[in-house]
C-alpha positions in Angstrom: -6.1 7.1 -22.3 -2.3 6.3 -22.9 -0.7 4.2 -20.4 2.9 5.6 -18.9 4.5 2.4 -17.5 7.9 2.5 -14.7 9.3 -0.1 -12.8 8.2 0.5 -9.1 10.4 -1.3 -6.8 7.7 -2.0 -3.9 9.5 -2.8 -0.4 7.4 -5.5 2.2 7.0 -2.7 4.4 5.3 -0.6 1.3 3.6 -3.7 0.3 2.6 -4.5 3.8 0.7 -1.1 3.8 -1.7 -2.1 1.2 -2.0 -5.5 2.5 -1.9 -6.6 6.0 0.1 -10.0 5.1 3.2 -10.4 4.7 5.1 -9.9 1.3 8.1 -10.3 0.0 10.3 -7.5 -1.5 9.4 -7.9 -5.6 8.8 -5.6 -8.2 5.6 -4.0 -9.8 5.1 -2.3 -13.1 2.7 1.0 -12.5 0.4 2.8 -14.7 -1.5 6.2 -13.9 -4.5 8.9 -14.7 -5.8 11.9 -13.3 -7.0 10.3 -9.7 -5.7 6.7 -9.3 -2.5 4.8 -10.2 -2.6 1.3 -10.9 0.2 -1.5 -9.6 0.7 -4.8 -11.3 3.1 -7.4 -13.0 1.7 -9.3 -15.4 -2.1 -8.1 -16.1 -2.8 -8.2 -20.3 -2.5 -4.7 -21.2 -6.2 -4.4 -22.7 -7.3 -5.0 -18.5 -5.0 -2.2 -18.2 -6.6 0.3 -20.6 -10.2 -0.4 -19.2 -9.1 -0.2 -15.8 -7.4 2.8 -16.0 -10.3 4.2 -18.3 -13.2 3.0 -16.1 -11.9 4.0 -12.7 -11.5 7.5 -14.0 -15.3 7.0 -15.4 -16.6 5.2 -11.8 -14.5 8.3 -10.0 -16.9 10.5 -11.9 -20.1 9.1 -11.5 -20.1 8.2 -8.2 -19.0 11.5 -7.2 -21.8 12.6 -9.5 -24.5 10.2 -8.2 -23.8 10.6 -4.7 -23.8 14.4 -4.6 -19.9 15.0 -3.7 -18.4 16.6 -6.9 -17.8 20.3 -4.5 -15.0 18.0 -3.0 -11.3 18.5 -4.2 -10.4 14.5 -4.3 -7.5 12.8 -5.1 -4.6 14.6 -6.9 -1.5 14.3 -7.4 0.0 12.6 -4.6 -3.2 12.2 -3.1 -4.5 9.8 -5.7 -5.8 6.8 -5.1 -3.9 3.1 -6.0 -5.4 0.3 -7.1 -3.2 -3.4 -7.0 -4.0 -6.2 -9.0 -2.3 -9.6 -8.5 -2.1 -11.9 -10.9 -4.3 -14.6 -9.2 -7.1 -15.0 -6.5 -4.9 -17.3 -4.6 -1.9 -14.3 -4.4 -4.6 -12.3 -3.4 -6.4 -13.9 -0.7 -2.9 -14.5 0.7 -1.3 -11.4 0.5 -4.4 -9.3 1.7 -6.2 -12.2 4.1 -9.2 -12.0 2.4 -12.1 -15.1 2.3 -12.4 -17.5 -0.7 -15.7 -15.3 -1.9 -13.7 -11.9 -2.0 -13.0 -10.4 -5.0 -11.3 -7.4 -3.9 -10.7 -5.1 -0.6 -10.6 -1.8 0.4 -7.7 0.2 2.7 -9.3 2.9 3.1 -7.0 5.3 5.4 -4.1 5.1 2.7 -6.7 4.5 0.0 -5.5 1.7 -1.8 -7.7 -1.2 -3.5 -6.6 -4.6 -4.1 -7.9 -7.1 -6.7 -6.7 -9.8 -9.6 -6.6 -10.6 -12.7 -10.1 -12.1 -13.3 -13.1 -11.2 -16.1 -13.7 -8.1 -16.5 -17.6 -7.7 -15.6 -16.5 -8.9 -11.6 -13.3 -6.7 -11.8 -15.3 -3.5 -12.6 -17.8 -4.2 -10.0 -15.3 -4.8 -7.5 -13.6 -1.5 -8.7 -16.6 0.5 -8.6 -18.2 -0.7 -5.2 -14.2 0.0 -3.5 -14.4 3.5 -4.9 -17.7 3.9 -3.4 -16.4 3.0 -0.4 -13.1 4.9 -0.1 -15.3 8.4 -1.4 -17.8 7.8 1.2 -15.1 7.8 4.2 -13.4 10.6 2.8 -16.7 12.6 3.1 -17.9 11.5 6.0 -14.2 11.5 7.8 -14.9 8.6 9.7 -12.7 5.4 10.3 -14.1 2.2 8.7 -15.4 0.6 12.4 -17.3 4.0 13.1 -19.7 3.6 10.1 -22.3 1.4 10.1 -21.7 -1.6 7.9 -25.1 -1.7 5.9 -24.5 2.3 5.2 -20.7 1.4 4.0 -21.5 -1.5 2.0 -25.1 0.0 0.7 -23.8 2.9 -0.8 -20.9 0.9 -2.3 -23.2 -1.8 -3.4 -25.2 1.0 -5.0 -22.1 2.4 -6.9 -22.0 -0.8 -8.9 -22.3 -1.5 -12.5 -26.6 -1.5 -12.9 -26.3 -5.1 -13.8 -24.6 -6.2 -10.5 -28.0 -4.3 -8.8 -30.5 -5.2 -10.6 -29.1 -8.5 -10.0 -29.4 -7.9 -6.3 -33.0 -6.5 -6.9 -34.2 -9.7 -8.0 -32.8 -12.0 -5.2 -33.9 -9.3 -2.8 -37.6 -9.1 -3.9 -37.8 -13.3 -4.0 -36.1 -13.4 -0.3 -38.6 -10.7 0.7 -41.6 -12.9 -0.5 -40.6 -15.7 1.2 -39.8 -13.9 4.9 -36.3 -14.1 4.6 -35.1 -11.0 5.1 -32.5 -10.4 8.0 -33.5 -7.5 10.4 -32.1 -4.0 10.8 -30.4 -5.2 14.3 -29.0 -7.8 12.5 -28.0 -6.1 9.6 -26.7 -3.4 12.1 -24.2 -6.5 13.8 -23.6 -8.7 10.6 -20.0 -9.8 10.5 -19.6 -10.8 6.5 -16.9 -13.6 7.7 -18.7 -15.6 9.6 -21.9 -15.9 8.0 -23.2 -18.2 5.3 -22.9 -17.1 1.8 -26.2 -17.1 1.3 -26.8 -14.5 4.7 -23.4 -12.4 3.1 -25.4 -12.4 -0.3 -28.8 -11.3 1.7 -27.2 -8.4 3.7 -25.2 -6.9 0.9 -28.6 -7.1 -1.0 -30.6 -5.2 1.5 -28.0 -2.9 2.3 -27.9 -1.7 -1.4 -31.8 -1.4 -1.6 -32.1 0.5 1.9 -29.6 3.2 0.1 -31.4 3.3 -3.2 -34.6 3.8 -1.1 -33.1 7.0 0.4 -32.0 8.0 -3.0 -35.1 7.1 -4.7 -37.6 8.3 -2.4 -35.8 11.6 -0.9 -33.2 12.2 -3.5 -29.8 13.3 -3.9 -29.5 16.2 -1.5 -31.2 14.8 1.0 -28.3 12.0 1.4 -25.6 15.1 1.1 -27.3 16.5 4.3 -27.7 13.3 5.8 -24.0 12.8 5.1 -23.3 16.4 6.4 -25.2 16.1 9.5 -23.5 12.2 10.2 -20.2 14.0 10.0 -21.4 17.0 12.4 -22.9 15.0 15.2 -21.4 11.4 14.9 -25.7 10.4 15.3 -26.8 8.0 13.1 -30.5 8.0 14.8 -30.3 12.4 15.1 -29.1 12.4 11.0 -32.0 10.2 10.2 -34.2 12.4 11.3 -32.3 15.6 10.3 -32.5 14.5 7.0 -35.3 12.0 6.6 -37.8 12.3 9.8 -37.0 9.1 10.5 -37.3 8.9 14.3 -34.1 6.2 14.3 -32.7 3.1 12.2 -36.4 1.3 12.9 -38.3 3.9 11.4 -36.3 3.8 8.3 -36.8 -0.3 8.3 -40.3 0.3 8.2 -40.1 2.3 5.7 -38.0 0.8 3.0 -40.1 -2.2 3.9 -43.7 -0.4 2.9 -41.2 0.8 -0.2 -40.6 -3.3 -1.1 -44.2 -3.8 -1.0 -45.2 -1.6 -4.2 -41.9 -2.6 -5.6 
């Protein structure tokens, strides 16, 4: 896909918009496609190409996998814009982001934010922020109204299939030893101020709790789910709308029996 390149002159305010530090006024090169448009200033131009390339491929598959291709997204002016600095360090200060974060989501003016780094953690990062943008535009709930293991399992689950079977296999050996955190914790975790170890657990079990629903109940099953969610605002009456799950306890015990003939 051929890239189109302008100087962007980005103002702090703008800036300050995708990331909630401060920035100073400086200028960013841009490069577009059907659904997103991509900011940087110095990223090697091959990144470029498989970025722009890749989103448009994640755009399709996730919309795809998760059952939401009816719904106009994203064009024109509506697109979505993906920022990449040139380091982690620029990042994390810019965005206030943790020394583990790779990348970050703004999901009201849909904008993503990353850096420069190897490609296989870039497209992941990519991917899993898509995930999580689409989802919220479905659902049309703010960020703090949706449960955190449903957010970050069905962007966890929009990842490249390395990244989950990855997860899979730390999930299935934390499982045989009794380590898995509960749903009420899962349900409460707060990513920055847990261990890594704990952060690495709950996105884990969030991403298999989301492939159960897809695996055992199947695509349409989450669209209702989804549809319902957005109709009542229930978590608990959506469940069992969808699934027959009574509430969020009867769905642990369920993907739990699932991890046993796993």
């Amino acid at each position: 896909m051929p890239l189109i390149k302008e100087y962007i002159l980005i103002s702090s305010v703008l800036l300050a918009l995708a990331c909630p530090a401060r920035a100073a006024e400086e200028k960013w090169l841009t490069t577009g496609s059907r659904h997103f448009l991509v900011y940087y200033r110095q990223a090697p131009e091959g990144l470029l190409e498989r970025v722009v390339r890749q989103s448009e491929e994640y755009y399709a598959r996730i919309t795809e996998e998760l059952g939401f291709t009816r719904y106009n997204f994203w064009l024109g002016d509506n697109r979505a814009r993906i920022y990449i600095f040139d380091s982690a360090e620029e990042y994390k200060k810019n965005c206030g982001q943790p020394a583990w974060s790779y990348g970050c989501v703004f999901i009201p003016d849909k904008k993503i934010c990353s850096f420069s780094q190897g490609w296989d953690d870039f497209s992941s990062v990519l991917s899993h922020e898509i995930g999580h943008i689409i989802l919220h535009e479905c659902l049309g709930m703010e960020k703090e109204s949706l449960p955190l293991w449903l957010d970050e399992g069905v962007a966890c689950y929009a990842e490249n299939p390395v990244k989950c079977r990855e997860a899979a296999v730390f999930l299935k050996a934390s499982y045989r030893k009794g380590k898995l955190l509960g749903f009420d914790q899962l349900a409460f975790f707060i990513p920055a101020a847990a261990s890594d170890e704990a952060v690495r657990l709950f996105y884990a079990e969030s991403s298999s709790i989301v492939g159960y629903l897809f695996g055992e109940f199947g695509r349409d099953n989450f669209v209702y789910f989804c549809e319902e969610f957005k109709r009542s605002r229930d978590l608990n009456r959506a469940l069992r709308s969808a699934y027959g799950f009574a509430d969020c306890e009867e769905l642990d015990k369920g993907w739990r029996r699932y991890l046993d003939i796993l």
